[in-house]
C-alpha positions in Angstrom: -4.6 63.5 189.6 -6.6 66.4 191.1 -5.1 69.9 192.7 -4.7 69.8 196.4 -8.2 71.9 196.6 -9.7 69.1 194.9 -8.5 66.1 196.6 -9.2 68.4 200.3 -12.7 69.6 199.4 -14.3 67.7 201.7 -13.8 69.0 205.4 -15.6 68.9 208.0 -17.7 71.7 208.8 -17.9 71.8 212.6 -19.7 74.9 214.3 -16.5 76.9 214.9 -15.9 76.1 211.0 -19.3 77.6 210.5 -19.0 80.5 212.4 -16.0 81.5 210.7 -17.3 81.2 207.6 -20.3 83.1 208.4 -18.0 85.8 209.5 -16.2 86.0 206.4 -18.8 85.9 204.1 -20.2 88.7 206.1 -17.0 90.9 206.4 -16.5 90.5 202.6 -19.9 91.4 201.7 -20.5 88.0 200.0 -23.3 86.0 199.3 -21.2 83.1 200.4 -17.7 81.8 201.7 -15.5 81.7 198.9 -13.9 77.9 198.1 -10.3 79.3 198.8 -11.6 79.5 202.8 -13.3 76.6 202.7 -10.7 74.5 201.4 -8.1 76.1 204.1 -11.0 74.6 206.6 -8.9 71.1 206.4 -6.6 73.0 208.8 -8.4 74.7 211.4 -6.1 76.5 212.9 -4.3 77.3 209.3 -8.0 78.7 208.4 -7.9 80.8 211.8 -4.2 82.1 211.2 -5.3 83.1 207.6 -8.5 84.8 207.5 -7.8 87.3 210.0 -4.8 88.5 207.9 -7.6 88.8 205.2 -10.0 90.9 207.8 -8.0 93.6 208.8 -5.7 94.7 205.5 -8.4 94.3 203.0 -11.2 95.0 205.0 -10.5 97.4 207.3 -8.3 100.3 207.6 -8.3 104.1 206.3 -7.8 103.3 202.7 -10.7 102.3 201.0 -11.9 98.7 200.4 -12.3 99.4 196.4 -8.7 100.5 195.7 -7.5 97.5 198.0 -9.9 94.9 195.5 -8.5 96.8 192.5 -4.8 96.4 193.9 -5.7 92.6 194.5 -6.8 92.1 190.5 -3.8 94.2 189.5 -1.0 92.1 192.0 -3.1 88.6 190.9 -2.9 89.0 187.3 0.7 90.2 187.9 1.6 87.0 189.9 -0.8 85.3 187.3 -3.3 83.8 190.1 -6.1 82.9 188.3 -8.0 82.2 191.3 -7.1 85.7 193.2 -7.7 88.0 190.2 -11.1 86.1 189.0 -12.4 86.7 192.9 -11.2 89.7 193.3 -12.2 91.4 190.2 -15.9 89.7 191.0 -15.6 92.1 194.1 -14.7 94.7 191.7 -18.0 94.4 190.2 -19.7 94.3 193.0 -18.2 97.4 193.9 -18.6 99.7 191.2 -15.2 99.5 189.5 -16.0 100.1 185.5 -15.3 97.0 183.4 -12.5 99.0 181.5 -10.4 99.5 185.0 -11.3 96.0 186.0 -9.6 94.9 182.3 -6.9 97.4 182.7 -5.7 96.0 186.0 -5.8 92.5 184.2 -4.0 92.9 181.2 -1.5 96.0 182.8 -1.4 96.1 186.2 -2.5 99.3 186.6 -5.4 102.1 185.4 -5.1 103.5 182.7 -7.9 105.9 183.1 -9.4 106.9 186.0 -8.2 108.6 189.4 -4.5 109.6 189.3 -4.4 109.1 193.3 -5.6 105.2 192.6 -3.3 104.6 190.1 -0.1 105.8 192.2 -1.7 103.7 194.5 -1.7 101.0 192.3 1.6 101.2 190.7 3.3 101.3 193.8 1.6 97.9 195.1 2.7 96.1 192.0 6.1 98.0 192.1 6.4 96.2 195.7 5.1 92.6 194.6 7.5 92.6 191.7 10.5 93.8 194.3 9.7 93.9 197.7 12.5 95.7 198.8 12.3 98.6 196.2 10.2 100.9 197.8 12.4 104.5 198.0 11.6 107.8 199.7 10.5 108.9 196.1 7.8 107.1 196.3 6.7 107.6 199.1 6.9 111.5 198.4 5.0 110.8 195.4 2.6 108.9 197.2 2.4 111.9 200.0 2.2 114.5 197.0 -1.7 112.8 196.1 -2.6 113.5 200.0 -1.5 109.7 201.2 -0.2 109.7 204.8 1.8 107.8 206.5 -0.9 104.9 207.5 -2.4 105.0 204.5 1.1 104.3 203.0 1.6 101.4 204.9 -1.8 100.1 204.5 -0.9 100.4 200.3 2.3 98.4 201.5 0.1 95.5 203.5 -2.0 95.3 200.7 0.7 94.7 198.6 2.1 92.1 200.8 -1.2 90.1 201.6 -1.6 89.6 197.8 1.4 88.1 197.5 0.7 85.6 200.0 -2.4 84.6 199.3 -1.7 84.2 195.4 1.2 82.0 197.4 -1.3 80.0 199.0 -4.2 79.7 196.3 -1.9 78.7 193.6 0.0 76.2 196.5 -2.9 74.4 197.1 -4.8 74.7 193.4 -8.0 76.3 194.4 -10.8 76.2 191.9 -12.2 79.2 190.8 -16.1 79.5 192.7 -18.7 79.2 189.8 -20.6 82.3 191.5 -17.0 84.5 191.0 -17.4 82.8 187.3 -21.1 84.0 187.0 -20.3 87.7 188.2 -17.4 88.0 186.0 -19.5 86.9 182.6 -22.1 89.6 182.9 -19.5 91.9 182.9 -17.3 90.7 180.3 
């Protein structure tokens, strides 16, 4: 017996479908449309409800799109979402973030070396996805104290919570790891 993704890995791929797909590949700066989208694809309107979740926390917003893909690896490997931390760390790559950080947020959830505003960063996401409700002013002032404001705070926060869920979904429905995310990943490791 296969995992959900492989038993619904055959959707249809209407024009809408299509467009969508095009739009994410696009807004994630990928050479394609990761399998986690299209296996949500056997639900439209699931697929439409998800991705723009997606759009705006990690791809827009003040705080920049490299510490939201290192949050991501740290959270998945955290949550241990095979599928979340091997893409996400593949945009790592992509990105710039050095091997060592990328193995750093793996193995510890956090940066060992590197910029002390990041790690804060960091350590305050996974503080969040192992507790939800133990944020405190102290963090926040310690947060405020690397030049974070206020939206950039709750970005962090968002982030936090949109890894959660999708490690939520992605292990739900047993999503298979793209061989391109597989292919990144080995040139670096």
């Amino acid at each position: 017996m296969g995992t959900i993704s492989e038993l619904f890995d055959n959707a249809e791929v209407t024009p809408e479908i299509q467009k969508t797909f095009d739009a994410i590949a696009d807004a994630l700066e990928a050479p394609f449309t990761p399998h986690f989208f299209q296996v949500w694809a056997m639900s439209p309107e699931s697929l439409e409800g998800i991705w723009p979740v997606m759009r705006h926390i990690l791809c827009g917003g003040r705080v920049s799109r490299r510490l939201k893909e290192m949050i991501f690896v740290a959270i998945s490997s955290l949550k241990a979402c095979h599928y979340c931390q091997d893409a996400h760390a593949a945009f790592c790559t992509n990105i710039g973030v050095p091997n060592e950080q990328i193995q750093s947020l793996i193995h510890n959830h956090t940066i060992e070396d590197g910029d002390a505003k990041d790690k804060a960063a960091i350590d305050f996401a996974i503080k969040l996805a192992k507790d939800s409700k133990s944020g405190s002013a102290d963090d926040i002032n310690h947060l405020k104290s690397f030049g974070y404001d206020e939206e950039e705070i709750m970005e962090i926060i968002a982030m936090s919570g949109m890894s959660v869920f999708y490690n939520h979904l992605a292990d739900a429905s047993g999503i298979v790891v793209d061989q391109k995310f597989k292919d990144i990943l080995a040139r670096k490791i």
